[in-house]
N, C-alpha and C positions, 0 to 999 in steps of 0.2 A: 504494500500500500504506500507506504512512504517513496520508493523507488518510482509509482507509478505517479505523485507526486510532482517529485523533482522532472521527471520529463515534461511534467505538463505546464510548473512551471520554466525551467530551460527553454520551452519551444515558445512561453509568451516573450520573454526575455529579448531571445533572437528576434521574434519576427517585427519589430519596433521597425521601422520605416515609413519617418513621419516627414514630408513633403514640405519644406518651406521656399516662401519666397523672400529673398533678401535684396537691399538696398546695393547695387553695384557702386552708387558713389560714398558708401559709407564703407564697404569692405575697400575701397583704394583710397581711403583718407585715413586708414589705420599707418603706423610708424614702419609696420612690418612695409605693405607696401610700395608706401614712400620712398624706403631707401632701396627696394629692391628693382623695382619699375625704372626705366629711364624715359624719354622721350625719342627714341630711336625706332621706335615701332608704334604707328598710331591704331588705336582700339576703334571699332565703328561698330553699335553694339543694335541688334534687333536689324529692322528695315532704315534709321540713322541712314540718310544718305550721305557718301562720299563721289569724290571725282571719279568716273572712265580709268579704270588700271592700263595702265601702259602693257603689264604682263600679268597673268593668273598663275599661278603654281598650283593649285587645287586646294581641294576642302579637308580639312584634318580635325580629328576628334582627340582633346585628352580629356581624359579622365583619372580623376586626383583621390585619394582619401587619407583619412586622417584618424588615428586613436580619437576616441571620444571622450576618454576616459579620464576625470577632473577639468574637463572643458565646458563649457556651457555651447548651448547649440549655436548660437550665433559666432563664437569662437571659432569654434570648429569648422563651421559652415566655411569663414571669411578667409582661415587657411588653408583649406582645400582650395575655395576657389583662388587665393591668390596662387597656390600651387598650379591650377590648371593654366591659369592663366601665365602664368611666368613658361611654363611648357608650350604654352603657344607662339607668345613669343621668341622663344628660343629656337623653335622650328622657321620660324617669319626668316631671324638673323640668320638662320644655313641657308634658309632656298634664297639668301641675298634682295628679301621681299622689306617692304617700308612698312606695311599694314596688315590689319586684320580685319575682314568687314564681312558683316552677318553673320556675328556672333550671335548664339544661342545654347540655352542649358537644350542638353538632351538626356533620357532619362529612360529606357528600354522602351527606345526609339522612337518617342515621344518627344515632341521638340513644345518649346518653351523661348518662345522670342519677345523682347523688350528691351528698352532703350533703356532702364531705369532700375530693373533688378534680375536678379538669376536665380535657378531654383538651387536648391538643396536637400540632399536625403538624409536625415536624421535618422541614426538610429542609437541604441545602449551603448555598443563598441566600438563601431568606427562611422563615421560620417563622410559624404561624399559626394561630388561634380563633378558634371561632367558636361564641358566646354566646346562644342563646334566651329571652324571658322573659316572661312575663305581667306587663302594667303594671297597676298595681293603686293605689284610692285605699281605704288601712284606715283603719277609726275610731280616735280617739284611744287611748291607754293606757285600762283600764278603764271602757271605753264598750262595749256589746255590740251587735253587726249585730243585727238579727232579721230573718230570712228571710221575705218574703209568706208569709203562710197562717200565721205563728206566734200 
């Protein structure tokens, strides 16, 4: 009886997978990152339009987690995403791309797009994002793409 118990609590334990939506301009105003973000790579979040890419590198997904454990969910939430996102980035800087545009959370393959926040999956152990984005190279500040046939 007790053993049968303990599974039944274990399985409520794990299955904790509570959905939130968070603030994208409050998890990049945290200190973490501030100092880890540069301006080398610009973020273009949701349908956010940006300039005509001079080049596409394609679309790439990371996805980040994080212990849970003595974190409060929004904690956790804002370091996984800065995780994914700093992995995004970092991929922009190999394909030689400036940007990242239509950015979205995706969640077993359920997308989640906005300009304003990203989702997150909470759970007891570990918490976690997972980030979309089209890698993109844009022209300079006041340079204009023009599109063949223009």
């Amino acid at each position: 009886m007790a053993v049968a118990a303990l599974l039944v609590a274990s399985a409520t334990v794990q299955a904790r997978d509570d959905r939130l939506l968070l603030t994208i301009e409050g998890a990049l105003n945290k200190p973490e990152a501030k100092d880890r973000l540069d301006d080398t790579i610009q973020f273009f979040w949701g349908d956010a339009p940006y300039p005509a890419p001079d080049q596409t590198f394609g679309i790439f997904t990371m996805q980040r987690k994080t212990n849970a454990l003595n974190k409060t969910d929004l904690e956790a939430c804002d370091w996984a995403f800065l995780s994914a996102l700093l992995a995004l980035r970092d991929r922009a800087k190999e394909a030689g791309a400036n940007a990242v545009v239509n950015i979205k959370s995706i969640y077993k393959n359920r997308e989640f797009r906005s300009e304003t926040q990203y989702e997150c999956r909470a759970g007891y152990f570990a918490t976690g994002v997972a980030l979309e984005g089209r890698i993109v190279l844009l022209p300079p500040p006041g340079v204009r793409s023009v599109a063949p046939g223009e």
